[in-house]
C-alpha positions in Angstrom: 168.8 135.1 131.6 168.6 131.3 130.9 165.7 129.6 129.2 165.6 127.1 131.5 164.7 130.4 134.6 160.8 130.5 135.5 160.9 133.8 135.0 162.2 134.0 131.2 159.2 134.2 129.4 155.3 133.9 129.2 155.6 130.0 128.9 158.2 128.9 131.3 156.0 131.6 133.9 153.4 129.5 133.1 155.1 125.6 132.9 156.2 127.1 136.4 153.1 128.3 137.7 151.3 124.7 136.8 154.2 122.9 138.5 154.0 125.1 141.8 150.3 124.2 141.6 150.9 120.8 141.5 153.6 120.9 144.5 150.5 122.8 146.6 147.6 120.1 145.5 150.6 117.2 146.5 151.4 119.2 150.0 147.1 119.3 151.0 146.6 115.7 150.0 149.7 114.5 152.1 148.9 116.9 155.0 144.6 116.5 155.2 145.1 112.3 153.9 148.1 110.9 154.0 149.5 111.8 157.1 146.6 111.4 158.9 146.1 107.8 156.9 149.7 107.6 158.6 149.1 108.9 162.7 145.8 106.5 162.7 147.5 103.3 161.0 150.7 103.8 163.7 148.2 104.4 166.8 146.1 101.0 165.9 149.1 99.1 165.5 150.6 100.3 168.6 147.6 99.8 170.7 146.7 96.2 168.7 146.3 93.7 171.3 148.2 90.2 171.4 147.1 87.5 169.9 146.8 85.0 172.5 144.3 87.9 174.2 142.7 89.4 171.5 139.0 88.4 170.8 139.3 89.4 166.7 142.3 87.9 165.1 142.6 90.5 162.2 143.3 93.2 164.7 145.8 91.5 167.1 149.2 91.7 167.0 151.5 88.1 166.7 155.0 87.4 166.6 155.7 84.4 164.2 159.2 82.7 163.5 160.3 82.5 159.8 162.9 81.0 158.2 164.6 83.3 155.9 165.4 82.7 151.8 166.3 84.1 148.9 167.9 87.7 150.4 168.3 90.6 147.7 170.7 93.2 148.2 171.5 96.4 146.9 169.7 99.4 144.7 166.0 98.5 144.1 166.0 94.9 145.6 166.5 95.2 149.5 164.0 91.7 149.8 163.7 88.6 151.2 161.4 85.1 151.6 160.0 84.3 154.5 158.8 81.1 154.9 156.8 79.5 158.3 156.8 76.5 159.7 153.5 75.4 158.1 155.5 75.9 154.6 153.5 79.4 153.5 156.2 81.5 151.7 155.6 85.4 152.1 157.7 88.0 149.7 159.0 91.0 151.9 160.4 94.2 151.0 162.5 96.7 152.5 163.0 99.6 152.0 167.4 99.4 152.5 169.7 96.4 153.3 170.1 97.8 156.9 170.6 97.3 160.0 169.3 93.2 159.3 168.7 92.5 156.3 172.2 92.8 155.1 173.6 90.5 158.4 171.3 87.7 157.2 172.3 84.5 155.3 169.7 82.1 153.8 168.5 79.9 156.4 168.6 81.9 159.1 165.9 82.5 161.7 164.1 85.5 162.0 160.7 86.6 164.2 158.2 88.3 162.4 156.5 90.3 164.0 152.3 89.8 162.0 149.1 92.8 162.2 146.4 92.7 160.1 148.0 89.4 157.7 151.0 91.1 156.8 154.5 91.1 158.3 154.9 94.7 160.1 158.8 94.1 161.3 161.3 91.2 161.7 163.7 90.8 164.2 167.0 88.8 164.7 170.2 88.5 166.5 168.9 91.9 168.4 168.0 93.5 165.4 164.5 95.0 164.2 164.0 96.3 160.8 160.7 97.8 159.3 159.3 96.1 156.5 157.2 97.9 153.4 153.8 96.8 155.4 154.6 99.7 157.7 155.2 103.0 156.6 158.7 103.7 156.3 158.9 107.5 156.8 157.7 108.7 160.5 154.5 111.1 159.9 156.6 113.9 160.5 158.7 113.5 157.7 156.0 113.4 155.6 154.4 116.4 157.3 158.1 118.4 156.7 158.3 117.5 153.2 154.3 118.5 152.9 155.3 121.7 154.4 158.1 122.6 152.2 156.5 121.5 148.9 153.6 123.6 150.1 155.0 127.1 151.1 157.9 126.3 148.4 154.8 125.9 145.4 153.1 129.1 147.0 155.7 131.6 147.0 156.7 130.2 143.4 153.0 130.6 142.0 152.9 134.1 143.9 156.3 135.2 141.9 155.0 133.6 138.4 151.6 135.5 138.9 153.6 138.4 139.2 155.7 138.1 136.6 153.1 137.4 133.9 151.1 140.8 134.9 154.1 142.8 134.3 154.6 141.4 131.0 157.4 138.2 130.8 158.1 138.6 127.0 158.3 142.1 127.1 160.3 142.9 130.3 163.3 141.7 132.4 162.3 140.3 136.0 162.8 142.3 138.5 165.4 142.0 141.5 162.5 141.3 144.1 161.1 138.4 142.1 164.8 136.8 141.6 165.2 136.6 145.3 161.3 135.0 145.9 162.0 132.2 143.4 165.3 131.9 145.0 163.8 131.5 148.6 161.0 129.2 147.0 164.2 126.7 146.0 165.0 127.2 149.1 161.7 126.1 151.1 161.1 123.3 149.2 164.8 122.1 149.4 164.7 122.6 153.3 161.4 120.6 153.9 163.8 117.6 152.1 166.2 118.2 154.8 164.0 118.4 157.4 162.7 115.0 156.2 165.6 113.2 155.7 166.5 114.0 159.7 163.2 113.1 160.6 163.6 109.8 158.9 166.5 108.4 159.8 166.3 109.4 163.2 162.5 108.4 163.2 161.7 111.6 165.2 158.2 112.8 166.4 155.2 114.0 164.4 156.2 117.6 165.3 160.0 117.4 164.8 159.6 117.7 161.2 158.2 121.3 160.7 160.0 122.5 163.3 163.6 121.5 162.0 161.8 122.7 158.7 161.3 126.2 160.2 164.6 126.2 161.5 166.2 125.4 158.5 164.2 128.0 156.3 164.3 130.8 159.4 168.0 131.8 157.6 166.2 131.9 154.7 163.3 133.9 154.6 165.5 136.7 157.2 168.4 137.0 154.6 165.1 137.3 151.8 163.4 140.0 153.8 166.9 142.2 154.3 167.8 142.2 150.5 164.0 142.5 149.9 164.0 145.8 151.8 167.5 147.0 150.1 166.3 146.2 146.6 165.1 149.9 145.2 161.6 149.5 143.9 162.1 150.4 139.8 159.5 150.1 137.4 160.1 146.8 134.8 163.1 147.5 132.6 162.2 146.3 128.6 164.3 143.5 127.4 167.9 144.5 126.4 169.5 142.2 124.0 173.1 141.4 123.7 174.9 139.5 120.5 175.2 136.7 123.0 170.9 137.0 123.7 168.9 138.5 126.4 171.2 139.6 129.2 172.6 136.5 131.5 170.8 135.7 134.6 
């Protein structure tokens, strides 16, 4: 069995066990702060009056025309100037060079769409791009990744418990607890997926965890029927080749 496996020894058990902890503190901030940071920041600027109505400018909701400078493209730039017609430059980021950004030449006009002093979205040529002001990710890709980083840290801090009571220096891992880190992998890995869908579709708060739980359903069925096949043996000691401990 590799080093680098969870379950090789005492130490990666426990390396693994602290990591899965972290995974489950990360998935009840996003889930009890963040996301709802997220739901109430999205249903104030949706429901922000205009402007030319609103009675408390901070709060309203303005569209503003820019004059575009100074585009970045590519990895790790994806910004651009925006400058008004009273000469105030702002510095906006993106978060990718699509769908405007990337059609826009220095110059050109663009409506900015303003909450709360900061630029929320821009919009040109029939085009409307988020900027960094707003949150990028829908909150139920947030929730989906929260989801699978949490069950995913669970089931791993479950198996390393269990491995370091039946003695990880001392004795091989059994079958059982190979499958459970294997479906943990697996969690986490699907509440990515589910996130990435959720994203670039911008789907609904709820769309998340349930593409989430059908992408893990597979999963957690195929665990549970070579869970039930697996014969229940007591540990088996270490058995070391020339080569090592036997392979993974």
């Amino acid at each position: 069995m590799s080093s680098r496996n969870p379950l090789y020894n005492s130490a990666t058990a426990i390396i693994s066990l602290v990591f899965a902890a972290i995974c489950v503190g990360a998935s009840v901030w996003l889930m009890s702060v963040w996301v709802p940071k997220q739901i109430a920041d999205e249903r104030a600027y949706r429901s922000a009056p205009d402007c030319a109505q609103a009675t408390r400018t901070d709060d309203c909701v303005r569209d503003q025309e820019f004059t575009v400078s100074d585009i970045r493209l590519g990895e790790d730039q994806h910004k651009a100037t925006l400058t008004d017609s009273a000469g105030t430059a702002r510095r906006i980021g993106f978060a990718d060079d699509d769908p405007l950004l990337s059609t826009l030449r220095d110059g050109d006009r663009v409506t900015g769409t303003v909450w709360q002093g900061a630029v929320q979205e821009v919009t040109a040529k029939g085009i409307n791009q988020k900027t960094w002001a707003r949150p990028v990710n829908p909150p139920g890709a947030d929730l989906a990744a929260a989801l699978g980083m949490g069950v995913a840290g669970l089931t791993l801090s479950t198996v390393c418990v269990w491995r370091l009571r039946q003695g990880a220096d001392t004795h091989e891992p059994t079958r059982r607890m190979r499958y459970l880190v294997r479906l943990a992998a697996g969690l986490g890995v699907a509440g990515i997926a589910a996130a990435v869908v959720t994203a670039y579709f911008d789907l609904g708060l709820w769309t998340g965890p349930a593409l989430w739980a059908l992408f893990t359903a597979p999963m957690v069925a195929f665990t549970v029927h070579v869970w039930r096949r697996a014969p229940f043996l007591p540990p088996e000691p270490w058995k070391p080749t020339p080569l090592g401990p036997r392979a993974w």
